[in-house]
Backbone as a printed PyTorch tensor [residue, N CA C, xyz], in Angstrom:
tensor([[[ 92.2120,  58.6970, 142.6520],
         [ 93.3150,  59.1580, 141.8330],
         [ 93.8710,  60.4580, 142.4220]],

        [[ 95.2340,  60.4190, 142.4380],
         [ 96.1620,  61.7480, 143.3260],
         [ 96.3350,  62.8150, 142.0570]],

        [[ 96.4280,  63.4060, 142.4870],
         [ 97.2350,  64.8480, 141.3560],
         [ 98.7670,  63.9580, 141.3610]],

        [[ 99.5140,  63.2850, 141.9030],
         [100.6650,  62.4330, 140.8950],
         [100.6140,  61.5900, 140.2620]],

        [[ 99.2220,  61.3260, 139.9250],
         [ 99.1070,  59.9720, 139.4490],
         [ 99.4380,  60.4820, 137.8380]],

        [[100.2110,  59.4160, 137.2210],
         [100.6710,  59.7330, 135.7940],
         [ 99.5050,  60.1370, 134.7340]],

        [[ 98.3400,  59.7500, 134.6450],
         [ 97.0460,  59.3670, 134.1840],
         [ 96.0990,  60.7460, 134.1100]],

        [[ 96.4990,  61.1950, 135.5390],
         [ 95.8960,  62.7750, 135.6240],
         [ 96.9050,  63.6620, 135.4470]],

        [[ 98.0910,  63.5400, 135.5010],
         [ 99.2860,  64.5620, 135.0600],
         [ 99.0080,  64.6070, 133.8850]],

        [[ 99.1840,  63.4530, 132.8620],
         [ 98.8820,  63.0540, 131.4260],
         [ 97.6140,  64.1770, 130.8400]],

        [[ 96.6890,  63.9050, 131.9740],
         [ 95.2160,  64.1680, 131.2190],
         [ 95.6690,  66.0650, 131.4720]],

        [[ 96.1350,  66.6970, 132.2740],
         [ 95.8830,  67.7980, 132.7160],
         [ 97.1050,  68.5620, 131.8420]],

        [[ 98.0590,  68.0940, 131.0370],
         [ 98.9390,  68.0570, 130.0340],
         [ 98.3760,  68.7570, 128.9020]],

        [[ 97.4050,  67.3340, 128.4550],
         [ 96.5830,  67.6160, 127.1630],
         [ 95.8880,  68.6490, 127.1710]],

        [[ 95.2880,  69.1430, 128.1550],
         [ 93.8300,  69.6800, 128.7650],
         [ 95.0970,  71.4870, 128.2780]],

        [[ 96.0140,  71.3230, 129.1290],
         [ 96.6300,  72.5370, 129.0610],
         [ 97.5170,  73.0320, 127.3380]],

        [[ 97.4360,  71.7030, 126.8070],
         [ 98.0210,  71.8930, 125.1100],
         [ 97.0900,  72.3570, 124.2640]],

        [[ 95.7970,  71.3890, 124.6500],
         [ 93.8580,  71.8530, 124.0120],
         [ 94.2720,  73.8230, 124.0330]],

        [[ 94.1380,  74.1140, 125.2870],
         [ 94.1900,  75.6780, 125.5770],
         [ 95.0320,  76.5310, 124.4270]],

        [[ 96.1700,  76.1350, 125.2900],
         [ 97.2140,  76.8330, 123.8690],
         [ 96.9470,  76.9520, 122.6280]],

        [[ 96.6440,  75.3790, 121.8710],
         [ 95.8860,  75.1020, 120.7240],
         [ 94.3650,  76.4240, 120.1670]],

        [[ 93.6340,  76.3270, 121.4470],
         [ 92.1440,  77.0710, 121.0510],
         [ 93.2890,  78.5050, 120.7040]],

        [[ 93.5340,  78.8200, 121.4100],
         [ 94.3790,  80.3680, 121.8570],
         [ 95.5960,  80.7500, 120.4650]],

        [[ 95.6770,  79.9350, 119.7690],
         [ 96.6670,  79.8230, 118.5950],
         [ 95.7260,  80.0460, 117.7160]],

        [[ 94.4620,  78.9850, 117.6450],
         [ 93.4830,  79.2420, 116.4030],
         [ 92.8110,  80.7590, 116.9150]],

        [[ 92.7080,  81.1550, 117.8370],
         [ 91.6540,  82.4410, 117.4540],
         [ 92.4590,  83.4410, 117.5670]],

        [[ 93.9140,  83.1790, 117.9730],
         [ 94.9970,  84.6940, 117.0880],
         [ 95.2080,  84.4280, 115.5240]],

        [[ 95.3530,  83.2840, 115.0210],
         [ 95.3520,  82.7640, 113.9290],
         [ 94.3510,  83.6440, 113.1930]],

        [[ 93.0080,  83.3280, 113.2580],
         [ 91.9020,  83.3060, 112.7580],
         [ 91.7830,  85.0590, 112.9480]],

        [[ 91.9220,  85.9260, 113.6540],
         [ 92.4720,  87.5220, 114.3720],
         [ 93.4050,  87.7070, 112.7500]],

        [[ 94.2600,  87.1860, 113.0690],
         [ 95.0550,  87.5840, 112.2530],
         [ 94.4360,  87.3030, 110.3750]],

        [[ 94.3010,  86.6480, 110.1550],
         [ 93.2810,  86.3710, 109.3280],
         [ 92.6880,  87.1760, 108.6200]],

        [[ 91.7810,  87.2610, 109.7390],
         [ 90.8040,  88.5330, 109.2750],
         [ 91.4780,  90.0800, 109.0830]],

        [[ 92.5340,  90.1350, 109.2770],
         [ 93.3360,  91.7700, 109.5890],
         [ 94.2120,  91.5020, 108.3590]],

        [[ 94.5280,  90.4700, 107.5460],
         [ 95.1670,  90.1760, 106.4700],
         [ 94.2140,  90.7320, 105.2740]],

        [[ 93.0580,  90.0590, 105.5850],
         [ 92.1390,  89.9750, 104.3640],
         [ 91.8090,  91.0390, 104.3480]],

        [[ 91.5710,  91.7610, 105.3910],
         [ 90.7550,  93.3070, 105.0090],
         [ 92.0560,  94.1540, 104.7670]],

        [[ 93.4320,  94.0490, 105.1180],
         [ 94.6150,  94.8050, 104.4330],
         [ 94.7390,  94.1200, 103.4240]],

        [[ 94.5340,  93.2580, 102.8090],
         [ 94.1860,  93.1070, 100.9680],
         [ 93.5510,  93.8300, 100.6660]],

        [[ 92.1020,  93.6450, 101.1610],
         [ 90.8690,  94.0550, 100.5100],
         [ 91.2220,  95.9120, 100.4450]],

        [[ 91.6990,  96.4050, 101.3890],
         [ 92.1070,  97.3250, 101.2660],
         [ 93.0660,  98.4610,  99.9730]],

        [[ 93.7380,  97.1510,  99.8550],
         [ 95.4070,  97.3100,  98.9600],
         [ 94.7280,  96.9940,  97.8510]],

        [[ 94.0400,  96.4450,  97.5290],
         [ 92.7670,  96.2460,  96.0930],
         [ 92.9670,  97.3020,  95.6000]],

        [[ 91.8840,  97.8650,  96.4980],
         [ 90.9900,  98.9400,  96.3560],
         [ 91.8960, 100.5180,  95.8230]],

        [[ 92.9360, 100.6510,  96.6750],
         [ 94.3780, 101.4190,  96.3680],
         [ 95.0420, 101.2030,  95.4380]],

        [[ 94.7640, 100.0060,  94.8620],
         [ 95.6910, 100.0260,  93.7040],
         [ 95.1350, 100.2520,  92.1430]],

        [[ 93.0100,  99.9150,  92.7080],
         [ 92.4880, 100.5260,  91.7050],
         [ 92.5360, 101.7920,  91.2700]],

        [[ 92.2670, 102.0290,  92.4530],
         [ 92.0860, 104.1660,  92.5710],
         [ 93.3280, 104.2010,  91.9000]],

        [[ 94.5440, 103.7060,  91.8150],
         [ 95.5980, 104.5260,  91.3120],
         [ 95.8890, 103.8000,  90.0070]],

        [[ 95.3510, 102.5560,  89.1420],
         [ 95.1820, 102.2890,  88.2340],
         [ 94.1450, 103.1440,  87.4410]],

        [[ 93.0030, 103.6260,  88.2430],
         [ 92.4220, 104.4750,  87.4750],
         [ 92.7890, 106.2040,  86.8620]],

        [[ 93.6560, 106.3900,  88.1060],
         [ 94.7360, 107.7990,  88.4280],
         [ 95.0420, 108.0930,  87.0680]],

        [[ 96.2190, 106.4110,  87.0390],
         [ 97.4300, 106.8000,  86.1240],
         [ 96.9650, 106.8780,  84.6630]],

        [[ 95.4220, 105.8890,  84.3730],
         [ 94.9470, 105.6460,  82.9890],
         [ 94.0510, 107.1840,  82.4330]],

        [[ 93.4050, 108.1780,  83.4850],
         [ 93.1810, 109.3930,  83.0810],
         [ 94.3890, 110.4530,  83.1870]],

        [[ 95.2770, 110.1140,  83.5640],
         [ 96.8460, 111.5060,  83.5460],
         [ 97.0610, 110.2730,  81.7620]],

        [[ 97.4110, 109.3130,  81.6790],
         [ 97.5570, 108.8980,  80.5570],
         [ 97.1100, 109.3130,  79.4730]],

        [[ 95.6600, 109.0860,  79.3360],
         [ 94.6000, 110.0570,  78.5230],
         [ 95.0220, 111.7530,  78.6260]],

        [[ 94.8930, 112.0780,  79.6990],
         [ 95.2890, 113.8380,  79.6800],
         [ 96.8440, 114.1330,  78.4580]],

        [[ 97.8760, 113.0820,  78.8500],
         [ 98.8530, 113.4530,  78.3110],
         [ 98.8680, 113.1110,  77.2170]],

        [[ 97.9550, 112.0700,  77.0630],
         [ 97.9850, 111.9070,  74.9290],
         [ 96.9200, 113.4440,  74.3680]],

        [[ 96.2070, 113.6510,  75.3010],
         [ 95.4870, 114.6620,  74.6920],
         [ 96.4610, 116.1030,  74.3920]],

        [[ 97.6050, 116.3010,  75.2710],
         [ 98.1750, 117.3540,  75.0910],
         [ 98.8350, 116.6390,  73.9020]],

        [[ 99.0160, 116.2470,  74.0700],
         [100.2490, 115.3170,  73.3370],
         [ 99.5910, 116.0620,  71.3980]],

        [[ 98.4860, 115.1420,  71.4550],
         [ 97.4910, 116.0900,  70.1150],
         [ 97.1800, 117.0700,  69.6710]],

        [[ 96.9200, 117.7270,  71.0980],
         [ 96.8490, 119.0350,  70.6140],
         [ 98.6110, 120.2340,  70.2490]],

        [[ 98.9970, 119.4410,  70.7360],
         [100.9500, 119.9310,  70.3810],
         [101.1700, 119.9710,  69.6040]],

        [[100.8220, 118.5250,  68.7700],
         [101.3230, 118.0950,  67.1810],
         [100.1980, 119.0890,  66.4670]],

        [[ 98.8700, 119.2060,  66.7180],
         [ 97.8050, 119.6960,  65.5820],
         [ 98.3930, 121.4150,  65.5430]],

        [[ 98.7120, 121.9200,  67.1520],
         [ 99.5900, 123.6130,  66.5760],
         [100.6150, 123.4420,  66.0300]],

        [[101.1540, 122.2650,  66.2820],
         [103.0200, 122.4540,  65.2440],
         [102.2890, 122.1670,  63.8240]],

        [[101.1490, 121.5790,  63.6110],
         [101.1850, 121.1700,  61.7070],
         [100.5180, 122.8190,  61.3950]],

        [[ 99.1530, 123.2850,  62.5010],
         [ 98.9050, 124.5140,  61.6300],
         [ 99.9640, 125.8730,  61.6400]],

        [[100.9820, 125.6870,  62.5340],
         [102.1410, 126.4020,  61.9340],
         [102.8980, 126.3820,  61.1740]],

        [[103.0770, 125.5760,  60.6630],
         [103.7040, 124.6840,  59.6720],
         [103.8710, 125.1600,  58.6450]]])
């Protein structure tokens, strides 16, 4: 069999699509993993600042109480 033979052109085709193919799944799979941990990341950031906003929340009802309790004992 020659390197023109259709059969080995054919086969050396596939052989070179296989490649591309592997080389697609492990940027794929790269990428993947760099997704999930910038989630896992963005989680984590959005707890910290869910937790932020729910103690400034608390802080400001507390002023908030203590505002109203000096406006009644001035009163």
């Amino acid at each position: 069999m020659s390197e023109n033979d259709p059969a080995v052109q054919s086969i050396t085709e596939i052989g070179a699509r296989i490649d591309q193919l592997v080389e697609l799944c492990r940027r794929l799979g790269e990428e993947n993993r760099s997704l999930r941990q910038s989630q896992e990341q963005l989680a984590s950031e959005r707890a910290g600042l869910i937790a932020r906003n729910e103690q400034a929340r608390t802080r400001v009802e507390a002023m908030i109480g203590r505002l109203k309790s000096l406006e009644q004992n001035q009163a």
